[in-house]
VMD Tcl script that draws the C-alpha trace (Angstrom):
set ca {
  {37.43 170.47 93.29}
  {39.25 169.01 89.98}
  {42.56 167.56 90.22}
  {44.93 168.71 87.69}
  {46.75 165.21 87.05}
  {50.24 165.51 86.56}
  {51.76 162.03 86.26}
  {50.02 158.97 85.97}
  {51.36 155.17 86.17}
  {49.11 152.60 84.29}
  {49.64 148.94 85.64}
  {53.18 149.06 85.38}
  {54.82 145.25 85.89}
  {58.64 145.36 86.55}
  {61.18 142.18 87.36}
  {65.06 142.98 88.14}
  {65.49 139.92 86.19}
  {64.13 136.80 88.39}
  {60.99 135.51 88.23}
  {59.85 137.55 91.35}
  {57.68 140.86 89.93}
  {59.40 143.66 91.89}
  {56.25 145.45 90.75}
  {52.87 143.92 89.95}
  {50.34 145.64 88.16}
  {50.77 149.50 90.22}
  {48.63 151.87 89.00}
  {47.95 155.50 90.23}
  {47.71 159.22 89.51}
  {49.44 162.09 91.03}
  {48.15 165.37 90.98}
  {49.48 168.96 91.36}
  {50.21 170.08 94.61}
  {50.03 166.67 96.61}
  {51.65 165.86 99.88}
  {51.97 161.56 99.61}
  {53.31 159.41 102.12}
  {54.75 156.05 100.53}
  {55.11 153.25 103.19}
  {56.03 149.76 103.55}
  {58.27 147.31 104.29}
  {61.98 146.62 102.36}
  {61.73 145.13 98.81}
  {58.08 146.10 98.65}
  {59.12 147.83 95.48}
  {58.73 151.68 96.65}
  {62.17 152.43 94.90}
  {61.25 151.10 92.28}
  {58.35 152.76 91.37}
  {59.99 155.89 91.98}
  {62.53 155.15 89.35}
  {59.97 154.69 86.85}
  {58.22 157.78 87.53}
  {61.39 159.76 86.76}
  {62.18 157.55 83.52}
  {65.00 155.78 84.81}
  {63.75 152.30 84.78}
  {61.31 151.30 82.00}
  {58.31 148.92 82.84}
  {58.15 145.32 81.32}
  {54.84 146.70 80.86}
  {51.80 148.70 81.48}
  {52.96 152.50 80.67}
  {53.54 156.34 82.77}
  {51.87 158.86 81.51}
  {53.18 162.50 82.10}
  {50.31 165.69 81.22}
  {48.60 162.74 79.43}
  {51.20 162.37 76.94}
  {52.41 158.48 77.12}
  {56.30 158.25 77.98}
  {57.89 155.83 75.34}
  {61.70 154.73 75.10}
  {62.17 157.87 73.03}
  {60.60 160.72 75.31}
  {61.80 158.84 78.51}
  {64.66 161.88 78.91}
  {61.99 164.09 79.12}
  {60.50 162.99 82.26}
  {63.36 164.44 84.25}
  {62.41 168.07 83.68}
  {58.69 167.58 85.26}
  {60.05 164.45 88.19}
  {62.83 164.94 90.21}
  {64.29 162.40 93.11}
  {66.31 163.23 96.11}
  {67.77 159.64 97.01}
  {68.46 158.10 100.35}
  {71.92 158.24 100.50}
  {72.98 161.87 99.34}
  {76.77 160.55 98.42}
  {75.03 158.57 95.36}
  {74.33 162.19 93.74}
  {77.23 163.87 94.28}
  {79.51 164.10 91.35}
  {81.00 167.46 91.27}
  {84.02 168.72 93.14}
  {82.29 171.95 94.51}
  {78.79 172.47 95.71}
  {78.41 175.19 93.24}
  {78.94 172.75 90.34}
  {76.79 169.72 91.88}
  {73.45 172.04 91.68}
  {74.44 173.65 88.42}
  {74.93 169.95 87.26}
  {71.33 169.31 86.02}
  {70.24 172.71 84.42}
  {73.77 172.38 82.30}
  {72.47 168.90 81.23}
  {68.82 170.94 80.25}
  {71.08 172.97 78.12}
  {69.49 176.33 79.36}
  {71.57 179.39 78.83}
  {74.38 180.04 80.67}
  {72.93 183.11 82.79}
  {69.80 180.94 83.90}
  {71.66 178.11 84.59}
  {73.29 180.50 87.50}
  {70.70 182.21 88.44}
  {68.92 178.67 89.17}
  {71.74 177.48 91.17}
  {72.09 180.78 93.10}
  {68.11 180.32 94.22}
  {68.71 176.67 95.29}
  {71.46 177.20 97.51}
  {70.24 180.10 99.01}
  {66.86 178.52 99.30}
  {68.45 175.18 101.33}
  {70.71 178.49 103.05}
  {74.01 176.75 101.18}
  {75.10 179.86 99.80}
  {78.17 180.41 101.98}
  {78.86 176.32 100.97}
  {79.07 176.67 97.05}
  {83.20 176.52 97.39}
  {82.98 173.74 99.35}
  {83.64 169.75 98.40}
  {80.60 168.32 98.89}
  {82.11 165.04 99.90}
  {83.58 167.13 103.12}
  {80.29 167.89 104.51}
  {77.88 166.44 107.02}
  {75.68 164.15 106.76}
  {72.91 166.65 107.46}
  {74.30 169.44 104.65}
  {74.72 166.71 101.99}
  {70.92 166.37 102.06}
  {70.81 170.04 101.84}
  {72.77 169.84 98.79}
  {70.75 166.71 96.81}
  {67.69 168.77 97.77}
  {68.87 172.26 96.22}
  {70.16 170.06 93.18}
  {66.22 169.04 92.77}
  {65.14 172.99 93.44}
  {67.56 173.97 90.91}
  {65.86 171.95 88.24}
  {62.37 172.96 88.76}
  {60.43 170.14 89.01}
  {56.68 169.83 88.91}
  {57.09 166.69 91.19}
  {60.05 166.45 93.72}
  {60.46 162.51 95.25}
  {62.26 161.96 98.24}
  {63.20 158.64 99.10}
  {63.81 157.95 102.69}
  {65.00 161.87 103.48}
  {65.45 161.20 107.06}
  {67.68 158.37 107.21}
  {70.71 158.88 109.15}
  {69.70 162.14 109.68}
  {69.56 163.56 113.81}
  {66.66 164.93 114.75}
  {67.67 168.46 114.17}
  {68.15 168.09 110.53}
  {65.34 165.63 110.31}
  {62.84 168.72 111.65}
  {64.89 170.84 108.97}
  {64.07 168.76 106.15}
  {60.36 168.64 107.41}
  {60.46 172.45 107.40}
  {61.73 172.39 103.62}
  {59.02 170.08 102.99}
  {56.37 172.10 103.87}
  {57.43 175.00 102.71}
  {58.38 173.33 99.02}
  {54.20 172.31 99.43}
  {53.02 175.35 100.06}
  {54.62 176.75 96.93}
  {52.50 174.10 94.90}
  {55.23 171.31 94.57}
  {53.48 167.95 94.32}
  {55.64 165.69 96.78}
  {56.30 162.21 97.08}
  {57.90 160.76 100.32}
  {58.54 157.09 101.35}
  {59.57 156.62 104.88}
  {59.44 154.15 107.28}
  {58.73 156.86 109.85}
  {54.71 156.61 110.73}
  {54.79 159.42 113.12}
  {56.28 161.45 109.97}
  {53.68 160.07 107.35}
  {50.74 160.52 109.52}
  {51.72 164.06 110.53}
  {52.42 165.28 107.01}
  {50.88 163.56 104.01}
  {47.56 163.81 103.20}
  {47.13 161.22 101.04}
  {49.27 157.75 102.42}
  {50.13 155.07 99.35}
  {51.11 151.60 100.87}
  {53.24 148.96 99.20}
  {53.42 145.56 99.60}
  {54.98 142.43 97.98}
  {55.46 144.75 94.49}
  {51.47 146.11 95.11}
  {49.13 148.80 96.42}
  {47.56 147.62 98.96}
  {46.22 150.70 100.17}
  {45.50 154.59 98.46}
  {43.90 156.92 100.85}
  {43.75 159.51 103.66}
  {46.27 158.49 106.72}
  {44.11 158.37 108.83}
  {42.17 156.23 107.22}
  {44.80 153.83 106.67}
  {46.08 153.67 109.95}
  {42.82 152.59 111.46}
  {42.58 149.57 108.73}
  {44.59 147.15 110.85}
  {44.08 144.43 108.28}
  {46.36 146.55 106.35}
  {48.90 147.52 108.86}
  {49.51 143.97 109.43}
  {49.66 142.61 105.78}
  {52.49 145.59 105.03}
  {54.14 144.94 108.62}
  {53.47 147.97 109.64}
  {53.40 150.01 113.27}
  {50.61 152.54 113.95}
  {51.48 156.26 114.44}
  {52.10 156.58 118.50}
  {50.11 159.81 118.35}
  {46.89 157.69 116.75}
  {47.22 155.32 119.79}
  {47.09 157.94 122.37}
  {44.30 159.95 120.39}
  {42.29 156.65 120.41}
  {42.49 156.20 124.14}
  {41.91 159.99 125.03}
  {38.96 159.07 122.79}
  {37.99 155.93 124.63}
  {38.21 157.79 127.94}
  {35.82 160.74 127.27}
  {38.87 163.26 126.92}
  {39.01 163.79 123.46}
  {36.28 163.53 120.87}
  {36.74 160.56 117.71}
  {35.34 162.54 115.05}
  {38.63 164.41 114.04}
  {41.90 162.56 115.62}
  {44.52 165.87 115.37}
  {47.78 164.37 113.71}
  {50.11 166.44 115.97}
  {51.14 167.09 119.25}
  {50.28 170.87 119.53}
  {46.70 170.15 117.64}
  {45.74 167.56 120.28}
  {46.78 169.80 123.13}
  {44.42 172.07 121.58}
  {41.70 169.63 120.73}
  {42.02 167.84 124.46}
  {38.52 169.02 126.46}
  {39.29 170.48 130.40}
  {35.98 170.20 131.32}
  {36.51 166.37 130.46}
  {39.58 166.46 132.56}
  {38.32 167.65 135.48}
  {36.24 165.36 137.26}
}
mol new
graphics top color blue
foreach p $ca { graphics top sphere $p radius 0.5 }
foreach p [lrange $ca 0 end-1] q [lrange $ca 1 end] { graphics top cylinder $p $q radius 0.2 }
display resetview
């Protein structure tokens, strides 16, 4: 099946200014409709990337491509209408004084017309259920319904790509399964997504494709699975394995579950686990 490439980073090279390369050489492609998992440790220069791929930093070399059209100084402002980022800490996007006006913040700076602009905001919030919210200040809300809000400010500018940069942190695990459930359901409506997380349970679950950093490199580019099994990786990027992929690899070991497809959650290995190889 051909891959409709979307975005595409060429070895991009980026230092905040030391001699230490906060990113060395990364090169990759994103296409439509992806679900990728982007692990590794602190300072392995995940953030970083992502801020090039939405034009906000600009590589001491190497170049992004976006539809195959090269992003120079000039056309960087452009990448924001196809790349969008939901950051870690959902206070650092909130500028408005009402929820209404945070969404409608970034389809005013498009310049679209007035009734689109609303009729973009009014999808988002009722998309992340916010509608009741848009009178609100958005610094008066949880911790849980900020993220709600950051995320319906990305839905509101409909991007091809949407990154999310450590969604679950600080979140309880209520509004962690809700943003999981937004996730999937933003991926099943063709957004590519990009999600770094030092959750392994959550990356091996979710993505299908799992992109590991370390020390400002990719060290790894494929199928979680796959990448949780190469231990040589796991313990260059400092890594822990998913719990589920331990247990599925001693069911295995044991005769109770077969190796050939290890199910990625708890419901599929229920399903997968063999009676008759329980019973004797």
């Amino acid at each position: 099946m051909n891959r409709e490439i979307i975005l595409q980073a060429r070895d991009i090279r980026y230092s905040y200014g030391g001699e230490h390369m906060a990113l060395d050489g990364v090169s990759m492609d994103i296409a439509r409709g992806e679900k990728i998992a982007v692990i590794g440790s602190n300072g392995a220069g995940k953030s970083t990337f992502f801020l090039h791929l939405n034009g906000v930093l600009r590589p001491y070399s190497g170049e992004i491509l976006c539809h195959g059209v090269r992003i120079t100084k000039k056309t960087a402002d452009t990448l924001p209408r196809h790349v969008s980022i939901v950051f870690q800490n959902a206070d650092d996007q909130m500028i408005a004084s009402t929820v209404w006006e945070e969404v409608a913040f970034g389809p005013v700076n498009l310049k679209l017309p007035r009734e689109e602009v609303v009729g973009r905001v009014e999808e988002a919030l009722a998309y992340m259920n916010l509608s009741a919210y848009k009178d609100r200040p958005p610094h008066y809300l949880s911790g849980g319904e900020k993220k709600r809000v950051s995320i319906a400010d990305m839905i509101a500018m409909h991007p091809e790509i949407i990154i999310f940069d450590e969604p679950t942190a600080s979140l309880d695990p209520l509004n962690a399964e809700i943003l999981e459930q937004v996730l999937d359901r933003l991926s099943a409506e063709g957004k590519t997504i990009l999600l770094s997380t030092h959750d392994v349970d959550l990356a091996y679950r979710w993505a299908e494709r799992l992109v590991v950093f370390h020390d400002g490199r990719v060290i790894a580019d494929a199928d979680p699975l796959e990448v949780f099994q190469n231990r040589s990786v796991i313990s260059q990027a400092s890594l822990k394995r998913p719990m589920l992929l331990d247990i599925c690899e001693g069911l295995a070991a044991k005769g109770f579950l077969s190796s050939e497809a290890y199910p990625r959650t708890v419901q599929a290995l229920l399903d997968g686990c063999s009676p008759s190889a329980a019973v004797q």
